[in-house]
C-alpha positions in Angstrom: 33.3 48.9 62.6 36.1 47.4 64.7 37.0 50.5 67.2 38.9 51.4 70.1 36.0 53.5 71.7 33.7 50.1 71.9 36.5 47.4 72.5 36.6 48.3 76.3 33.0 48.7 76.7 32.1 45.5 78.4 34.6 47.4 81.1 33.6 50.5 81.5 30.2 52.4 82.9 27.6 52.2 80.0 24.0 52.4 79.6 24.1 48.2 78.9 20.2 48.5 78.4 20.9 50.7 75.4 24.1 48.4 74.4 22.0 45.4 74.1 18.8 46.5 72.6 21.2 48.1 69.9 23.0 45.3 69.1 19.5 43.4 69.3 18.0 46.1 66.5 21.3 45.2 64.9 20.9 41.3 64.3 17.6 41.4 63.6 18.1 43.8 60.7 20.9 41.7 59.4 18.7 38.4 60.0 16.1 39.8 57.5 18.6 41.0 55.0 20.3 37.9 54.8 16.8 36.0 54.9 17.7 34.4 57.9 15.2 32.6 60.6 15.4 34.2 64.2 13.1 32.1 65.8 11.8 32.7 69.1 14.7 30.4 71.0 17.3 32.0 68.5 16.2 35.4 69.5 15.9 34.6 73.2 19.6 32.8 73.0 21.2 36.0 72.2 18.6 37.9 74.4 20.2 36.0 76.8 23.6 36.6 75.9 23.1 40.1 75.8 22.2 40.6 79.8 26.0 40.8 80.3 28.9 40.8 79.1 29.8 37.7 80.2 30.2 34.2 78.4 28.0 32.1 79.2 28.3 27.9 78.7 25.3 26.3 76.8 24.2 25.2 80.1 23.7 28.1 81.7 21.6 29.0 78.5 19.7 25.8 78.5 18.7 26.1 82.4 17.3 30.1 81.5 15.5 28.6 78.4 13.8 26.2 80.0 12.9 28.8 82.7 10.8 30.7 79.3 9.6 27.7 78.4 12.0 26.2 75.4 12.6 22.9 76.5 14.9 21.2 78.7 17.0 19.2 76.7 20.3 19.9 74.9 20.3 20.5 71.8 17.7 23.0 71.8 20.5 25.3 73.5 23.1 24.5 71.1 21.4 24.5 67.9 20.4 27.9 68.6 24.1 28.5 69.8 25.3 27.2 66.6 22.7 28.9 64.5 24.2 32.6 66.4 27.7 31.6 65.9 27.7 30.7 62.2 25.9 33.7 61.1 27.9 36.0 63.2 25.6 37.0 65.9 27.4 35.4 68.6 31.2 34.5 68.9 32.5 31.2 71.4 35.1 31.8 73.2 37.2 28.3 73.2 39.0 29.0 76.2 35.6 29.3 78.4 34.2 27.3 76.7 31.6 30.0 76.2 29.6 32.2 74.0 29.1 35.7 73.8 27.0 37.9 72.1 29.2 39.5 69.0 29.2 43.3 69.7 29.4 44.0 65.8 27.1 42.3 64.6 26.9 42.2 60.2 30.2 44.5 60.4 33.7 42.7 58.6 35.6 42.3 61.8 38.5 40.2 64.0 37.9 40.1 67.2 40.2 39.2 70.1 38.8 38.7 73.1 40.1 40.0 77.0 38.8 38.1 79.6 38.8 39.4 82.8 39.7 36.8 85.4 38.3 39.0 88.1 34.5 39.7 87.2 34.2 37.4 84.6 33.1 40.1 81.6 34.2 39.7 78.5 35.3 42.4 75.7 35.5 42.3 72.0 38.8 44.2 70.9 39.7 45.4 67.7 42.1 41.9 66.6 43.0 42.8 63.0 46.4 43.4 64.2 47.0 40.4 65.8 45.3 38.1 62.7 47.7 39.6 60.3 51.2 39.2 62.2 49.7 35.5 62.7 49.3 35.4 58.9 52.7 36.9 58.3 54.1 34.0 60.8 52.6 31.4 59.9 53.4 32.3 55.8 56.7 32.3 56.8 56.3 28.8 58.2 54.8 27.4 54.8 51.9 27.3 57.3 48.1 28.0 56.2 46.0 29.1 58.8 42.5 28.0 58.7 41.0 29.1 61.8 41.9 31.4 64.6 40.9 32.9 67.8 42.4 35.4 69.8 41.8 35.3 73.7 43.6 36.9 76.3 43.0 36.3 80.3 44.0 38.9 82.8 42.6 41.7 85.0 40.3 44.9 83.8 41.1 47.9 85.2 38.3 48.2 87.8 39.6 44.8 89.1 42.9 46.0 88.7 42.0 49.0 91.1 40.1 47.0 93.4 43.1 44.2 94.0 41.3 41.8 92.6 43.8 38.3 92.4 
């Protein structure tokens, strides 16, 4: 569930080890409930995308795929990408151009994203907030929303404290 406690995680001191092997435990459970495939490259995609909290392009996850052994071209990335993004195991982040891993993995949530411009992590705060004044708004408008994402670029605190530009 959407909380205050784990929206600031990517920034602050945590056993990540833990973090990530939860949220592994986490999509795997929810890939056999729904009866979904986590094949190997699905699984080490959003391995991958668990070593930080930081987007990574489908690049970036191609070039450490093909260091396991997965293949070199693209589409094996992004099908794998795609695959972790449409059954809610990993979230992009459109103004990276990005994915992430999604922190809440089988849980009904809205995330907005905070990027930190200075180290580059990326958190997954609480957005139902956000969604519903946009709702509201764009009701008002005669406008029907069909998709959304909420980012927001700026400075964490430990950047903030270490002057980071």
């Amino acid at each position: 569930m959407e909380t205050e406690q784990t929206a600031g995680l990517a920034f602050a001191a945590h056993d990540h080890d833990a973090c990530a092997d939860e949220i592994l435990a986490r999509a795997e459970a929810l890939a056999a409930e729904k009866g979904l495939r986590l094949t190997p490259v699905r699984r080490r995609t959003l391995e991958i995308l668990l070593e930080t909290h930081q987007a990574m392009g489908a690049y970036d996850v191609l070039a450490r795929l093909a260091e396991d052994g997965y293949g070199k071209q693209p589409p094996v990335a992004y099908r794998a990408l795609e695959f972790l993004v449409e059954n809610g195991l990993a979230h992009r982040i459109r103004r990276l151009n990005a994915f992430t891993a999604c922190m809440h993995p089988g849980e009904p949530h809205s995330p907005a994203f905070l990027i930190c411009n200075g180290c580059d992590q990326v958190a997954e705060a609480p957005g139902r907030a956000v969604q519903e004044a946009m709702q509201a708004a764009a009701g008002t408008a005669g406008f029907r929303i069909e998709r959304m994402s909420i980012e927001a670029v700026g400075l964490c605190s430990a950047c903030r404290a270490q002057g980071a530009a």
